[in-house]
C-alpha positions in Angstrom: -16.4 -3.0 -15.8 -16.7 -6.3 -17.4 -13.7 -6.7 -20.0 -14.1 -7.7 -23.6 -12.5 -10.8 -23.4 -14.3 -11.5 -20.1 -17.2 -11.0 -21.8 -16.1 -13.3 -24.9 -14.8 -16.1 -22.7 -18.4 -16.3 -21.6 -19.5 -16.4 -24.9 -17.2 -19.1 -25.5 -18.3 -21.6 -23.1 -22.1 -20.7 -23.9 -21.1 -23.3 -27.2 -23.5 -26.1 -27.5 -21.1 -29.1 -29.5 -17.8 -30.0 -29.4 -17.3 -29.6 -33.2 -17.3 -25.3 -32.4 -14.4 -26.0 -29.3 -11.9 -25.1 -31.6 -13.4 -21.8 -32.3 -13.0 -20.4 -28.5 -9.8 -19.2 -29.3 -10.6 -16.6 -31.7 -9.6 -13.2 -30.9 -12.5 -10.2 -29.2 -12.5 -6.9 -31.5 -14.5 -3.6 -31.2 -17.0 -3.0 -34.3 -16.1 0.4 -35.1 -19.4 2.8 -35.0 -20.5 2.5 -38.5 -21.4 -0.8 -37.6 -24.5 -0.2 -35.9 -25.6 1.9 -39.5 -27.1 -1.4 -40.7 -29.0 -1.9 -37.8 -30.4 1.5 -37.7 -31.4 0.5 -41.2 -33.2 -2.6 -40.2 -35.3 -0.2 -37.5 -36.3 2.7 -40.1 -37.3 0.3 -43.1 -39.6 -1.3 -40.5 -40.8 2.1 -39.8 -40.9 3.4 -43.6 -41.2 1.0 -45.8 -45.0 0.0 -45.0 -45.5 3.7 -45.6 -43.1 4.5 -48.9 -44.0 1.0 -50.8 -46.9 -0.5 -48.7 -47.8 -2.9 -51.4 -44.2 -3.8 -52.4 -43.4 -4.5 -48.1 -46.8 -6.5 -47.9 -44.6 -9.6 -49.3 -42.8 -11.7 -46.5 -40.5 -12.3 -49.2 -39.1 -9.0 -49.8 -39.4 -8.6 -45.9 -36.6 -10.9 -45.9 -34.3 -9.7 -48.4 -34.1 -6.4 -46.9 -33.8 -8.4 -43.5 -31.1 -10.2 -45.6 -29.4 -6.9 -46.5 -29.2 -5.3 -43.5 -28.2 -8.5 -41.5 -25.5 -10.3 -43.6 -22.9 -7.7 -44.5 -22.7 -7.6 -39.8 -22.5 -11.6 -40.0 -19.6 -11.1 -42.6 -17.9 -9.1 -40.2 -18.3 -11.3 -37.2 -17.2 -13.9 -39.4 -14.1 -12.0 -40.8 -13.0 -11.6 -37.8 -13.6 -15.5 -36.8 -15.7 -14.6 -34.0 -18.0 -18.0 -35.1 -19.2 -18.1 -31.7 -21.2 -15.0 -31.6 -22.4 -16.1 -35.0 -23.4 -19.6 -33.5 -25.1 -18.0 -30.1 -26.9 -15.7 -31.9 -28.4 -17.5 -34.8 -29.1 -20.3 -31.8 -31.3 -17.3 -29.7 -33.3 -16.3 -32.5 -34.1 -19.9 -33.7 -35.5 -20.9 -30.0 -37.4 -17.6 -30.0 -38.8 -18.5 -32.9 -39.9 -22.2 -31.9 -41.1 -20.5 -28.0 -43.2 -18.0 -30.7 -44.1 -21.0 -33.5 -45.5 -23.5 -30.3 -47.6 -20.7 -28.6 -48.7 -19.8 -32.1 -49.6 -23.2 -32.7 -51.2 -24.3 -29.7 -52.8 -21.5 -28.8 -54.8 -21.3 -32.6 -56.3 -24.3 -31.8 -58.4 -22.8 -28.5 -61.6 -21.7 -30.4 -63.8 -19.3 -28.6 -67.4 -19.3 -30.4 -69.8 -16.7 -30.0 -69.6 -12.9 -29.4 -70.0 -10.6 -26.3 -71.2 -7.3 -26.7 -68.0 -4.8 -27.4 -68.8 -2.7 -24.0 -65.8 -1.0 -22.0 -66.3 -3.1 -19.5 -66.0 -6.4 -21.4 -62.8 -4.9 -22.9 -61.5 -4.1 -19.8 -62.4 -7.3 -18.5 -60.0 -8.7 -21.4 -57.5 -7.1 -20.6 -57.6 -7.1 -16.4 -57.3 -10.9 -17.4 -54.8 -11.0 -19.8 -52.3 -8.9 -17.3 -52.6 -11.0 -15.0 -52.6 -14.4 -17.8 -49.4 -12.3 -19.3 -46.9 -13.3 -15.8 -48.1 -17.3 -15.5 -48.3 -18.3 -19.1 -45.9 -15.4 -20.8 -46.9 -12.1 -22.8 -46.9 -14.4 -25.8 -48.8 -17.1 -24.6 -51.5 -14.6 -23.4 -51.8 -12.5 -26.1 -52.1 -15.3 -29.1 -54.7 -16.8 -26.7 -56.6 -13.8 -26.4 -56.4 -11.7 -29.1 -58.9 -13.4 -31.1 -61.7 -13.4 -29.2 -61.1 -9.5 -28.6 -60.6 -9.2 -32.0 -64.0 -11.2 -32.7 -66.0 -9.1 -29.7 -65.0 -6.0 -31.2 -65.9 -6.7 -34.9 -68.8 -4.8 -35.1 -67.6 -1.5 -33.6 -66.2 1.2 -35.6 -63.9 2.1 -33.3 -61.8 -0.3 -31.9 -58.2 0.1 -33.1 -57.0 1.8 -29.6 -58.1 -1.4 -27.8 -55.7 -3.1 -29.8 -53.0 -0.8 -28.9 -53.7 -1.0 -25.3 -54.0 -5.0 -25.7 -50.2 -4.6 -26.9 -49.3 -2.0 -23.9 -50.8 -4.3 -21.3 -51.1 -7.9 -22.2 -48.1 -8.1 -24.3 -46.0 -5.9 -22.2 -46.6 -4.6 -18.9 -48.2 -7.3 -17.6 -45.5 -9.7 -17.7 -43.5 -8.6 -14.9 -44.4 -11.0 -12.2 -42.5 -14.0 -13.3 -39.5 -15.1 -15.1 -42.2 -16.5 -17.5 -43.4 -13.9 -17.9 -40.8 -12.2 -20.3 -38.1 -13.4 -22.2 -36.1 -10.9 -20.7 -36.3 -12.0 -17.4 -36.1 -15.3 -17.9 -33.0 -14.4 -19.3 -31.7 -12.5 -15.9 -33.2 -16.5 -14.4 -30.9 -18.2 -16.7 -28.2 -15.8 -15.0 -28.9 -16.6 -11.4 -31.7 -14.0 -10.9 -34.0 -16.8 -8.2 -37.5 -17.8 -10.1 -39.0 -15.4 -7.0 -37.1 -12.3 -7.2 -40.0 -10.8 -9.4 -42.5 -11.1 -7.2 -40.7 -8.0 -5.8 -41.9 -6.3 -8.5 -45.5 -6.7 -7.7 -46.6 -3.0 -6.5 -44.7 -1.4 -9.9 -46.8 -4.0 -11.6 -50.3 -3.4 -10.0 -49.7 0.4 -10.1 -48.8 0.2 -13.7 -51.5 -2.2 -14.9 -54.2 -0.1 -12.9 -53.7 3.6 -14.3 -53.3 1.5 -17.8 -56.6 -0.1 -17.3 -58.5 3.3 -16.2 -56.7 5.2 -18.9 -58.2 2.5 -21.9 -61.3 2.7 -19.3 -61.9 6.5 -20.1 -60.7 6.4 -23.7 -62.9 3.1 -24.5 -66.3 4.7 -23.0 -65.6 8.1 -24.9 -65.5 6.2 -28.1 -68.1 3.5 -26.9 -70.2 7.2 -26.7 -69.4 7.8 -30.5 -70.4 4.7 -32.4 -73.4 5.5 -34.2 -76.9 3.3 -33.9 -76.1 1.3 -36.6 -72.8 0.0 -34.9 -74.8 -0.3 -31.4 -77.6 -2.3 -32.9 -75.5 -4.6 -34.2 -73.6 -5.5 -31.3 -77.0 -5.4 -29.6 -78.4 -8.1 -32.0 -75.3 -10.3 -32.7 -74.6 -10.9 -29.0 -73.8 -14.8 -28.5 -72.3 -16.4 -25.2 -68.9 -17.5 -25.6 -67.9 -21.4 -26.0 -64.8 -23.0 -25.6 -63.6 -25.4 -27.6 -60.2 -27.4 -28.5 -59.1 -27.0 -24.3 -56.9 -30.2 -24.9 -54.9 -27.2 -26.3 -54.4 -26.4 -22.4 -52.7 -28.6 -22.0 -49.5 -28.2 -24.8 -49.6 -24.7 -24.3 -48.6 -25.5 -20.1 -46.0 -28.2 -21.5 -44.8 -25.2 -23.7 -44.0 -23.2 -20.5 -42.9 -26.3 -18.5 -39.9 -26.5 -21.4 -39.2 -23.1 -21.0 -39.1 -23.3 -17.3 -37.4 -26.7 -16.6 -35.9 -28.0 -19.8 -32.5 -25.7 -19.4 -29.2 -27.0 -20.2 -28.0 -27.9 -16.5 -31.0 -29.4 -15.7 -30.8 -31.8 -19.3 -26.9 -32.3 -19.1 -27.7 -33.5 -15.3 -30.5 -35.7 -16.0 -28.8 -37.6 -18.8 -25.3 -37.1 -17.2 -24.3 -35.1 -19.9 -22.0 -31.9 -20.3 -23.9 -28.5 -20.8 -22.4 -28.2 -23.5 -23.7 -31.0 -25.5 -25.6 -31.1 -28.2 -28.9 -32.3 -26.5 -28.3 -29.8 -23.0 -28.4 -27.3 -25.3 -30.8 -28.0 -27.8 -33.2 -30.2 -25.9 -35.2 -27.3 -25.2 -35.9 -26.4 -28.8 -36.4 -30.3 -29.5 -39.3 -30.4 -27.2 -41.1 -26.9 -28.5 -41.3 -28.5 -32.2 -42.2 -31.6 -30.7 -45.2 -30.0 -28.8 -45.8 -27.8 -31.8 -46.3 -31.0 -34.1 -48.4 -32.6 -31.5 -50.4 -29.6 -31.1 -51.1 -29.2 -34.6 -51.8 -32.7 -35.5 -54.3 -33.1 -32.7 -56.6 -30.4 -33.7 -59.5 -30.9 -35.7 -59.2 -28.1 -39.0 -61.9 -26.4 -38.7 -60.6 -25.4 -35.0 -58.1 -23.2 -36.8 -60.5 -22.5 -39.5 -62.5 -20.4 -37.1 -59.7 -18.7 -36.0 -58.4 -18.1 -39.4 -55.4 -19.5 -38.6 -52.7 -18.8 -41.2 -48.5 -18.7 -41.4 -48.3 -15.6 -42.4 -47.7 -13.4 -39.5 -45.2 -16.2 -37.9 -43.0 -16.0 -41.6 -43.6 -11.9 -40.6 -41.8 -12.2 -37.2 -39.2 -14.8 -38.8 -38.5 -12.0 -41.9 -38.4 -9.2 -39.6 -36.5 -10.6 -36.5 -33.8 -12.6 -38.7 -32.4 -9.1 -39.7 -33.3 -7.6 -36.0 -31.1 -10.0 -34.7 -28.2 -9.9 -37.3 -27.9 -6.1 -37.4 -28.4 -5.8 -33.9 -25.1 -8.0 -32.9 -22.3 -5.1 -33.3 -24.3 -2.2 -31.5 -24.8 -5.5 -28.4 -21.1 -5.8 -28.6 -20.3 -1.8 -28.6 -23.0 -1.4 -26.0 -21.5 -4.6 -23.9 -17.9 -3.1 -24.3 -18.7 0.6 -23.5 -21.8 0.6 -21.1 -19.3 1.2 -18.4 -18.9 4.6 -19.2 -22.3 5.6 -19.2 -22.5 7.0 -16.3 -25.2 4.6 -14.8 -25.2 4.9 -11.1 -29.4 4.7 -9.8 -32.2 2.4 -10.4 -33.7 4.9 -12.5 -31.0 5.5 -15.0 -30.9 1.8 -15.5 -34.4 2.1 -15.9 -34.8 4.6 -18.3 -32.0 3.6 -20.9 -32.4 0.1 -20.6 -35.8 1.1 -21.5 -35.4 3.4 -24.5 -33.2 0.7 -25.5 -35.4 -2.1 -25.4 -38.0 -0.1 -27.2 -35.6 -0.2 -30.2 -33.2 -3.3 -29.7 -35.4 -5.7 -28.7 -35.8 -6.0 -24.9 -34.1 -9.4 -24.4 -30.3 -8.6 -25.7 -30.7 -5.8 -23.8 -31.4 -6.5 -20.5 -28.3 -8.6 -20.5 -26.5 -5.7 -21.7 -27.4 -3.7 -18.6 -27.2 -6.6 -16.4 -23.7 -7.5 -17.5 -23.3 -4.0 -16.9 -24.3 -3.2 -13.3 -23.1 -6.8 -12.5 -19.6 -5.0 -12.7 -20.5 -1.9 -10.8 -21.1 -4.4 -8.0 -18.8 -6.6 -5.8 -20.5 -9.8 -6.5 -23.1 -9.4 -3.8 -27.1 -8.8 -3.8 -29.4 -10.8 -6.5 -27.3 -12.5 -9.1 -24.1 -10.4 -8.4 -26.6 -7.3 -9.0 -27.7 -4.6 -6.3 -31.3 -5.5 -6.2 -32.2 -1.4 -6.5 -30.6 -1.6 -10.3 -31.9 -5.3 -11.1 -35.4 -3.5 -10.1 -34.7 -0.8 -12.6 -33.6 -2.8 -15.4 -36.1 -5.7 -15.7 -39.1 -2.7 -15.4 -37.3 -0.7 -18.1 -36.9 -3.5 -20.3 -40.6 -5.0 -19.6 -42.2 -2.0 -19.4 -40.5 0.0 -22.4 -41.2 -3.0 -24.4 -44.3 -1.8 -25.5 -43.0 1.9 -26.5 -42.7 0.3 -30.2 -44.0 -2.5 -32.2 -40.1 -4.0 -32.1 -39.9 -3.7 -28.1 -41.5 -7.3 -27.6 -42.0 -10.3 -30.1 -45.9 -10.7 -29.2 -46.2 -6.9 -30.8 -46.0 -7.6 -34.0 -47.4 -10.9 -34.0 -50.8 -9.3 -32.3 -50.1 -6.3 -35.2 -50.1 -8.8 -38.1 -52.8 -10.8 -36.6 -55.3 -7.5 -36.0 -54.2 -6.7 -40.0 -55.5 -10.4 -41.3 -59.0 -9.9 -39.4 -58.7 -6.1 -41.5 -58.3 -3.9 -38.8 -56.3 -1.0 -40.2 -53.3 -0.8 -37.5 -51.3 2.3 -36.9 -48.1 2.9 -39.2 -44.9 2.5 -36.9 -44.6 6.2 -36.1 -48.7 6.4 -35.2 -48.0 3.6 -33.0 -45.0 5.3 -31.8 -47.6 8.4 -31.2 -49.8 6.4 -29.0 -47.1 5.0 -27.2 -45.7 8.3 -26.1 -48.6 10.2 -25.2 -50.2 7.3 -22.9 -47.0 5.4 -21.4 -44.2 7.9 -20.8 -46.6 10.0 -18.3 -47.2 7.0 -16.2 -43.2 5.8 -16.6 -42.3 9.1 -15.1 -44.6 8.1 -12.0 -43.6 4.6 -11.7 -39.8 6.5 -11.4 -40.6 8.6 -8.9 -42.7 6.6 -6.5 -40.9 3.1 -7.0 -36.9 4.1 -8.4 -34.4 6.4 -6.6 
């Protein structure tokens, strides 16, 4: 198993400028348990604040004092302890996610989509047969800010349309990210580690088999309540039917440099373009440079009333940033005692990897911990198959943490995002258990499939 100070050395040389060299030489230490109580409190405020004090949690303000509270006292620790690397590393990975999520956001606002089909099941499914497959080429996030909208709009005038949203989240946000390393932060992560950019193309039958018994599930569900809207609700979706429009596709066109920045513009390909070590300041943030560059550009070149019509506000991007500032905080002990002890697990088969890398990601956020697991069957191995990783558990882990993303609205960033977009267009969402609910009832059934025909 992979030592603590291994595993802090390669910390170490993960920092971006000289003026944090001196700070390699700070000693590892083991949180103790109790330090993963304030991330546990981070998960259950998410899940019962919006129900104990709805109004009070409505405010992205006190969003982030409690994200505040549960997250500083963990970066006191890590700074106690002069472990300013982890600090640096972490606070660097949730800034670029936030820029990936703020240039998506941004860019993909200002693709307007006038007009309004007619809410059937088969024009819902048809949104979200495309967005699977949009979800691997462009990146759950990228597909679901470009789509949800328009669902959002065609489905306006039903009644019932809240478990299309849910299914948009298990599907387009989620599972349907699998085939790339664009697809998912977390495998793009397992890229950044070696994994090659085709490796997940392996994945391809878990993906179709996945995506299909998703898609007739929402099928069935979607005509039953399709069956139960009353005339009223038909007529009007009758009557109100418009052919869609495009318009603002220059949009295109930053949202593919977007994922040409994510793909291309890593720190060995910078540092050897300008000659530069990795670790400099512009190999490592050269990345994030470019997103708010494209973000800017993106914004400036849009006429207003592009974003007008998709009622574009800040608010649900300052409602990631609140909620994922103390996610990632809280969450750095329990990554370290996970990283130190995963070892003794027990992990031996695909599908253990696959089921607690999943319930983890569910909870933890499925990026951190698919490097967990992969740090962690990387030293089962000896240093052969994909990335140092038997390709049997590398299959395991990057379906647990893609698929089991969607189990909660924490799992994957684009989940909350398409949560606090549905809730400015007033679509009541579920609470965090109902959602929880859902998840459970439609996903773990087909999980337990996907082990036994695809995992050993």
């Amino acid at each position: 198993m992979t030592s603590a100070a291994t595993m802090l050395s390669r910390e170490a040389t993960m920092i971006p400028h000289p003026v944090f060299a001196a700070l390699q030489d700070h000693q590892s230490f083991v949180p103790s348990i109790g330090w993963i109580v304030p991330f546990v409190g981070m998960l259950l405020s998410i899940a019962l604040l919006p129900i104990i004090v709805p109004n009070w949690w409505h405010s992205n303000l006190n969003r982030f004092k409690v994200a505040m509270l549960c997250g500083l006292p963990v970066i006191g620790l890590f700074a106690f302890h002069g472990d300013w690397s982890t600090i640096y590393h972490t606070m660097h990975e949730y800034l670029s996610f936030l820029l990936l999520l703020g240039a998506l956001y941004t860019s993909s606002a200002g693709v307007v989509l006038r007009g309004d089909l007619k809410a059937t099941p088969l024009v819902n499914l048809t949104f979200l047969t495309v967005g699977a497959i949009f979800a691997s080429f462009m990146g759950t996030t990228g597909a679901a800010l470009l789509l949800i909208r328009p669902l959002l709009k065609t489905n306006s005038e039903r009644e019932y349309s809240v478990h299309t949203i849910v299914f948009f989240i298990f599907i387009v946000c989620n599972v349907g990210g699998c085939l790339t390393p664009l697809g998912d932060p977390p495998l793009f992560l397992g890229y950044l580690r070696g994994v090659p950019f085709a490796w997940t193309f392996s994945l391809t039958l878990p993906w179709l088999f996945t995506n299909v018994i998703l898609l007739l599930m929402y099928l069935v569900l979607d005509t039953i309540m399709w069956n139960r809207e009353d005339f009223y609700h038909k007529l009007h979706e009758r009557v109100d039917v418009r052919p869609l429009r495009v318009a603002g596709l220059k949009n295109f066109v930053w949202i593919g440099l977007v994922l040409f920045s994510v793909a291309f513009l890593t720190a060995p390909r910078i540092a050897q373009a300008f000659n530069l070590p990795e670790n400099a300041f512009l190999a490592t943030w050269g990345r994030d440079i470019s997103l708010v560059f494209i973000a800017f550009c993106s914004f400036l070149s849009t006429p207003v009333e592009y974003r007008s019509a998709n009622d574009f506000t800040w608010k649900p991007m300052l409602e990631v940033a609140a909620l994922f500032s103390g996610i990632f905080m809280s969450m750095m002990a329990t990554v370290r005692l996970l990283g130190i002890h995963g070892g003794e697990l027990g992990l031996q088969t695909s599908s253990d990897f696959f089921w607690l890398t999943g319930i983890l990601s569910a909870f933890l956020d499925n990026a951190p911990t698919y490097v967990v697991f992969f740090e962690i069957a990387r030293s089962l191995g000896d240093g052969s198959g994909v990335a140092g990783v038997a390709p049997a558990l590398l299959t395991g882990i990057s379906l647990g943490a893609v698929f089991f993303g969607a189990l909660t609205y924490i799992g994957n960033a684009p989940n909350f995002m398409v949560k606090a977009i549905a809730e400015e267009n007033k679509m009541k969402m579920p609470s965090f258990f109902s959602y929880l609910g859902y998840s459970c009832v439609c996903l773990l059934p087909v999980f337990w499939v996907v082990t036994r025909i695809f995992l050993d």
